[in-house]
C-alpha positions as a Markdown table, in Angstrom:
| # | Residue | x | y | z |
|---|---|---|---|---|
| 1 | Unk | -30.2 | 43.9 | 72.8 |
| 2 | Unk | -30.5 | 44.5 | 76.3 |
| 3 | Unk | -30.5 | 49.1 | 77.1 |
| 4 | Unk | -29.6 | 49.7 | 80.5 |
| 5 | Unk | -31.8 | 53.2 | 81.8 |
| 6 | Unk | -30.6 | 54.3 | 84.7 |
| 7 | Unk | -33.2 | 56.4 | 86.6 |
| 8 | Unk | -32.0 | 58.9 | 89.3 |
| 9 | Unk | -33.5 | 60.9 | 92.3 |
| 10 | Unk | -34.9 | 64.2 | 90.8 |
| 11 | Unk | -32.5 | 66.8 | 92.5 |
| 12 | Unk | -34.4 | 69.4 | 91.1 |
| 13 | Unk | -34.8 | 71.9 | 93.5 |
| 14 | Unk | -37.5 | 74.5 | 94.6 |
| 15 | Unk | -37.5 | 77.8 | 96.1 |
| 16 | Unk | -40.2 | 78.2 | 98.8 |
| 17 | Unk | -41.0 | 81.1 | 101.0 |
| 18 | Unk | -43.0 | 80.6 | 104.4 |
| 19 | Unk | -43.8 | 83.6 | 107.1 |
| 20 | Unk | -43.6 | 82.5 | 110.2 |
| 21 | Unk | -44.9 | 85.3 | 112.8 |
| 22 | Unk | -44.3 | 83.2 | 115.8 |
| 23 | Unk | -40.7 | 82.7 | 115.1 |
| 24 | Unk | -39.4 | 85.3 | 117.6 |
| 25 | Unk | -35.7 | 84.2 | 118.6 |
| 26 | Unk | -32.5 | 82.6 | 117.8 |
| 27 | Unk | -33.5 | 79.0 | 119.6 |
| 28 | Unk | -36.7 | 79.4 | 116.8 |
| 29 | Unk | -34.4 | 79.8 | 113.9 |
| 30 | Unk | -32.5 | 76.6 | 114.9 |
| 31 | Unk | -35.5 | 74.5 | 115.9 |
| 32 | Unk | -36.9 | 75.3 | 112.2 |
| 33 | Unk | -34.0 | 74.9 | 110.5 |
| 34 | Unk | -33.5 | 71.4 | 112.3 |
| 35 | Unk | -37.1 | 70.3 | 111.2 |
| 36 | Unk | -36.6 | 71.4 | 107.4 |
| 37 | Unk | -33.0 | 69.1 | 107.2 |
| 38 | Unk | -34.9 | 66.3 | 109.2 |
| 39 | Unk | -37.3 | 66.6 | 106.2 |
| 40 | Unk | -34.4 | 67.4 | 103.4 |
| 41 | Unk | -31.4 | 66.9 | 104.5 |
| 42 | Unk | -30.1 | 68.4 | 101.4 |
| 43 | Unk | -32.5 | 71.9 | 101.9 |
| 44 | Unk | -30.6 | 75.1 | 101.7 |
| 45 | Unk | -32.7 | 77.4 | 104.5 |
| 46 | Unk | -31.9 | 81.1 | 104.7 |
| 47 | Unk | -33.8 | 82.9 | 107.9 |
| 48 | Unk | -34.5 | 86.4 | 108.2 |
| 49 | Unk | -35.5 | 86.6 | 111.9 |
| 50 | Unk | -36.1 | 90.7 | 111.3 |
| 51 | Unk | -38.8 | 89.9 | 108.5 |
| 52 | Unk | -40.1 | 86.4 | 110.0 |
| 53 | Unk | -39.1 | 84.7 | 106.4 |
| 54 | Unk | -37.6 | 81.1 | 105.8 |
| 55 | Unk | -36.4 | 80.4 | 102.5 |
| 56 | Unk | -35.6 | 76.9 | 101.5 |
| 57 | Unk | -34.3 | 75.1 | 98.6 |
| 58 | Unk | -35.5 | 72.0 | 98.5 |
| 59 | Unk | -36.4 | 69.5 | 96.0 |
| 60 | Unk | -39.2 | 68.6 | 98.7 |
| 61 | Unk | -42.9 | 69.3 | 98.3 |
| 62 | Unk | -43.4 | 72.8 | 99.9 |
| 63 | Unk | -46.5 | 71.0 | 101.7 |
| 64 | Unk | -44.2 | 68.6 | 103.4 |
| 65 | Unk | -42.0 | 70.9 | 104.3 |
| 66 | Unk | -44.9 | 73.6 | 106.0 |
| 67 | Unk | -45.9 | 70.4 | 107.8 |
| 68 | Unk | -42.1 | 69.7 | 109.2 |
| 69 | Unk | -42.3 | 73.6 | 110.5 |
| 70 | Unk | -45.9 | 72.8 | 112.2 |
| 71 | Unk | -44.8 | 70.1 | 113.9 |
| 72 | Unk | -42.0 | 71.7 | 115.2 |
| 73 | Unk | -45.0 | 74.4 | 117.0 |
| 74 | Unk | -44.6 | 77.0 | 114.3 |
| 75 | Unk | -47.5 | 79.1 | 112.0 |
| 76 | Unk | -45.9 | 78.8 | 108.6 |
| 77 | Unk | -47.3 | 80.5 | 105.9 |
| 78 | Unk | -46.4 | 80.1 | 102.5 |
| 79 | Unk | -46.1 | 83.3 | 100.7 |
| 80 | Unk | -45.8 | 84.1 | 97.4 |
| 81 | Unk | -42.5 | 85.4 | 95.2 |
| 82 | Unk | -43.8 | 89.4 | 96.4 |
| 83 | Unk | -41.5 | 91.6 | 98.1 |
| 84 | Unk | -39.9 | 91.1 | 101.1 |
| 85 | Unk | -42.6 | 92.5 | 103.7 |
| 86 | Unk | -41.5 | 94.5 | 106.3 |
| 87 | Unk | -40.6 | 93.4 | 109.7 |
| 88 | Unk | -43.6 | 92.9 | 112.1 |
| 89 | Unk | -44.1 | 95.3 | 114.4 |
| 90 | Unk | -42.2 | 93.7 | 118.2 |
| 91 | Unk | -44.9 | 95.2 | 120.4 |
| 92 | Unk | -47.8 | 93.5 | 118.6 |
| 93 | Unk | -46.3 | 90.1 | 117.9 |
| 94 | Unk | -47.0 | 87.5 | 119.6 |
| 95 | Unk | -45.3 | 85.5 | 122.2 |
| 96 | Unk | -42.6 | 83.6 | 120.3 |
| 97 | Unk | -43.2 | 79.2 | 119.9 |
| 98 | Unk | -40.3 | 78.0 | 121.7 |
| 99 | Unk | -42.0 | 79.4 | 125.1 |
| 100 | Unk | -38.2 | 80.7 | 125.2 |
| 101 | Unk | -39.3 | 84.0 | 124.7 |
């Protein structure tokens, strides 16, 4: 007899945390976001632009997506499940990747 095995996509999805210091604005937020859903059109991505933190849900390897955000002319750094750090201090950041800022 003949079994039929039907093998799907993995949807299985990962949570993965980058910093990204040089992310200064509102036009950064969107360019990043826009380079993760090139990657993963399916990624849920939560930005806190006070803390410098992307979140993403993505059944994507989190080296592909750090590679999407560098690409875009961003510093990601993936950090680890610790506690949110706090927000970088304005005066010493640097200027902001877009040039926009």
């Amino acid at each position: 007899s003949n079994r039929v095995i039907n093998v799907q996509e993995s949807t299985m999805s990962n949570t993965i945390r980058f910093r990204v210091d040089d992310m200064t604005c509102g036009h950064c937020v969107r360019t990043i976001t826009a380079a993760i859903q090139a990657t993963d059109p399916r990624a849920e991505v939560e930005i806190d632009l006070a803390t410098r933190l992307v979140q993403v849900d993505s059944a994507v390897d989190a080296s592909q997506l750090r590679r999407s955000i560098a690409t875009a002319g961003y510093t990601p750094v993936a950090v680890s499940d610790a506690p949110t750090p706090q927000a970088p201090d304005v005066k010493a950041a640097r200027r902001g990747a877009c040039g926009c800022c």
